[in-house]
N, C-alpha and C positions, 0 to 999 in steps of 0.2 A: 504494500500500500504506500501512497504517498503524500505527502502533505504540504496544499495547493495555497498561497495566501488570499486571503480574501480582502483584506484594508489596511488600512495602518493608519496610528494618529501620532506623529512625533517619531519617537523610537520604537513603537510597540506594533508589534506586527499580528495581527488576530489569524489564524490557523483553520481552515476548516479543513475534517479528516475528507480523503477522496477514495473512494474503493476502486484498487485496479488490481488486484488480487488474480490469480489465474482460478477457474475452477477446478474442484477437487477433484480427481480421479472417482469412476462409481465403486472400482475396487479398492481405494483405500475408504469409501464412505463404509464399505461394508466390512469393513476388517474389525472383528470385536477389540482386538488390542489397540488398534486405532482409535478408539470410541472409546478405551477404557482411556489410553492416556490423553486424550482430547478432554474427558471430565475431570480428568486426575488435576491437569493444568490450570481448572478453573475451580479448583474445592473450594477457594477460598471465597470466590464471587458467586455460588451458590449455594456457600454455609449464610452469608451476608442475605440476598435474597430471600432463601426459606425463611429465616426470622422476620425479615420485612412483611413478608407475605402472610406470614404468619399474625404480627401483632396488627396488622394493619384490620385484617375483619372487624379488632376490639378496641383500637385505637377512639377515645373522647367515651365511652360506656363508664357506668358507673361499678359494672361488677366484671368489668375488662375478660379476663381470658377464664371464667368461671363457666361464661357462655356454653364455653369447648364442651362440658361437662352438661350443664344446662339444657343445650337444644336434644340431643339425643336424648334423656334421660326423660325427655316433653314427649317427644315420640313414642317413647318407649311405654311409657304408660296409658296413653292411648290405645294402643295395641295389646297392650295386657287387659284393658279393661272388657274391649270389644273381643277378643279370641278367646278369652276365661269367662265373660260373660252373657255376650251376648249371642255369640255364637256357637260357646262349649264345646268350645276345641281344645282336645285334650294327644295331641300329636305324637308329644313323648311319652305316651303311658308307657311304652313299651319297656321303658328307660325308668320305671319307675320313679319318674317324677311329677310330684303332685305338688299342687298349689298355684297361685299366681307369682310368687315370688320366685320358683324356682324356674317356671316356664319366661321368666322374666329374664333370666339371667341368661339359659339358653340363646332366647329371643336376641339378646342386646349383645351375644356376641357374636353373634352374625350378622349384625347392625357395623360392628365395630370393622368388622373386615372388608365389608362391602363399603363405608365410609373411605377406606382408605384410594380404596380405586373410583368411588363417586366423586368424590372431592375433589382429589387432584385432576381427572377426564374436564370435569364441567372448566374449573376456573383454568385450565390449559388452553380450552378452547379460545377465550380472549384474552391473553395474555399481549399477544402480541400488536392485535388490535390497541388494544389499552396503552403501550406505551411506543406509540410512534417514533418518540426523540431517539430510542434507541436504535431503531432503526436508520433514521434520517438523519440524524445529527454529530452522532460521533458513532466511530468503531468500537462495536458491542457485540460480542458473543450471544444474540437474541437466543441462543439453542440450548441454556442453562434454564429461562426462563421457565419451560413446562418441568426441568427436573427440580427447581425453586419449589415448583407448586406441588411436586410429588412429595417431597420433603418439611412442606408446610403441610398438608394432610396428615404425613405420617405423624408430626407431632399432634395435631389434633385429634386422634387417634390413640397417642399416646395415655390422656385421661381418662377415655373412654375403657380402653385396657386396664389401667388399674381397677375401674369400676367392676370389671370384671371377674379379676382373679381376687378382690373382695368377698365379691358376691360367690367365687367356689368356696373361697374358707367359711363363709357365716353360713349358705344357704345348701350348698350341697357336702360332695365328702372331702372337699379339701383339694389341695393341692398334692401332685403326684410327680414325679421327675418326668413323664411324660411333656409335662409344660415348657420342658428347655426347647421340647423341638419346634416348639411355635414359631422362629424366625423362618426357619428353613421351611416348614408349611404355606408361609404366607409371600413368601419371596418372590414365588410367579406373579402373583396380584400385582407387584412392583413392577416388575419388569413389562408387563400387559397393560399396567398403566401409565409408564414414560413414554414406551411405543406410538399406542394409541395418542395420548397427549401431545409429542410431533408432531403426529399426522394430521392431527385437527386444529391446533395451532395455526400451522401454514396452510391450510384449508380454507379457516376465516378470515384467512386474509382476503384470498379471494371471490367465495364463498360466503357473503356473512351468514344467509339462513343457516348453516351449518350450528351457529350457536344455536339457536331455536331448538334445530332436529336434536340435539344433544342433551337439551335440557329434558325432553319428552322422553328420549330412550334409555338414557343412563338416569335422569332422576324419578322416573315414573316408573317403565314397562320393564329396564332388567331389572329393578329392585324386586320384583314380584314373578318375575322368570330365575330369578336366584333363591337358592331352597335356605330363606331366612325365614320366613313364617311357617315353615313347613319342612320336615327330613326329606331325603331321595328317597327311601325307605318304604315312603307314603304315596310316590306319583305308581302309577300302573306302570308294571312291567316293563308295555311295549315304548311307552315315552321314559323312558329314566335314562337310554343311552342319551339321548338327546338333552335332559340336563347337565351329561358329565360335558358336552360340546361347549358349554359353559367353564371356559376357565375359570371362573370367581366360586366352584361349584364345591372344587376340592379343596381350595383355601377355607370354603367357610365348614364343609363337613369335619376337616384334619382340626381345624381351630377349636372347636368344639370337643373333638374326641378326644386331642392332648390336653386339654386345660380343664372341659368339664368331666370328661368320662374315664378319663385315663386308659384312652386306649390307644395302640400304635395308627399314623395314619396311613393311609392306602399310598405308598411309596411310588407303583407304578402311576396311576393320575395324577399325582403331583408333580411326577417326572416329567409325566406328557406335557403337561399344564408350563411346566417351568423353559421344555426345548422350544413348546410354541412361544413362549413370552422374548426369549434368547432372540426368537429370527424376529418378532414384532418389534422388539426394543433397535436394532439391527436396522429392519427396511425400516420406520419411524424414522431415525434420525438420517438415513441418508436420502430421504423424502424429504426431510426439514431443510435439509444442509442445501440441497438442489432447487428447491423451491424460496428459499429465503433470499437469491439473487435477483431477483422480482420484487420481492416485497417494498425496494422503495419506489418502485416504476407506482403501485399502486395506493401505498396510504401516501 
């Protein structure tokens, strides 16, 4: 890149950045070590970001980042009231668990993991939208942006998790070493959500209804196509394969059985879940990195 003068008053010379960069090879966009140390070189400008993004939802509130804890916990009771009450649905009997507090706990950790890939997908989508200067005004890394916003989720997400493994020691049988393997259960989510979050990213850029469509299908129609209110257990047979198509299927059953049930999770669907998220996380950013040479033609 080069750096073109724009004016001067006296001795002071004002700089605007100029992009003449070549573009990337599509084999080095696709090279995971490529992509590892392309992050690795920016940790410091998307540890800074996620916090940003993060305090910014709470930023001038009175009960600031309490919220994090607050808005699920609103949800979450709504849905205990309506599936224990009004509907008597009783889904984990199987699992001998009884009551509203325990089917509550169930419930809100499947909230908790689907959160982490809702979250970051929605606010990914305008990310880039949202700060133009970075694009148009100086030489900025826009392609940390949607991983900013996976990692402000994951903290968000964070409260929500303690609420959880709260809720196994008081309400069910406790905590089991089973619980260590919760990273590695949840890890595809991660990578299925930076992916995705690229691609839709540089999508709104051009694209804006694209936010719209996103808001419909990851806040409304997957929430209720992912087995949170309900086990696989319980759909019929002939459609269950088609929930595991669902990569968020075996994060939220594995989360569940390591932390509430203590039981191993299904190693092979996680696996699948985590190769597909590798090649998503992979075409995502070399879709971003290719598409982001455009983006000042159009905001």
């Amino acid at each position: 890149m080069e750096f073109a003068p724009a004016g001067a008053r006296g001795d002071t010379v004002a700089v605007t950045a100029v992009r003449t960069s070549r573009a990337t090879p599509v084999l080095e966009l696709l090279s995971p070590i490529a992509l590892a140390r392309h992050l690795w070189a920016h940790r410091d400008l998307i540890r800074q970001f996620t916090w940003r993004l993060f305090v910014s939802r709470y930023r001038g509130t009175a009960l600031g980042m309490f919220w994090s804890v607050i808005f699920p916990l609103t949800q979450l009771g709504v849905f205990v009231f309506v599936f224990t009450n009004v509907f008597q649905v009783r889904a984990w009997a199987d699992r001998a668990i009884g009551g509203p507090a325990q089917f509550a706990v169930i419930l809100f950790t499947g909230m908790v993991v689907y959160a982490v890939f809702s979250e970051s997908v929605i606010r990914s989508s305008g990310l880039v939208l949202e700060n133009p200067n970075f694009v148009k005004k100086v030489v900025f890394p826009v392609e940390v942006l949607p991983v900013a916003s996976l990692g402000s989720s994951m903290l968000y997400a964070a409260s929500g998790l303690g609420v959880v493994l709260l809720g196994a020691l008081m309400l069910l049988d406790g905590l089991s070493w089973h619980a260590m393997m919760l990273p590695a259960v949840v890890a595809p989510v991660i990578l299925w959500a930076v992916g995705i979050g690229w691609v839709l990213a540089a999508l709104c850029v051009f694209l804006r209804d694209v936010g719209n469509i996103v808001g419909i299908v990851v806040g409304q129609m997957l929430f209720y196509l992912t087995p949170i209110l309900y086990p696989v257990s319980h759909l019929p047979e002939s459609l269950r394969w088609i929930a595991w198509l669902n990569p968020l299927t075996s994060a939220v059953e594995g989360a569940r059985g390591v932390v509430l049930f203590h039981e191993m999770p299904d190693w092979k669907a996680i696996g699948l879940s985590a190769l597909g998220g590798v090649v998503m996380a992979q075409v995502g950013f070399a879709f971003f990195m290719k598409a982001k040479r455009g983006f000042a033609d159009v905001l």
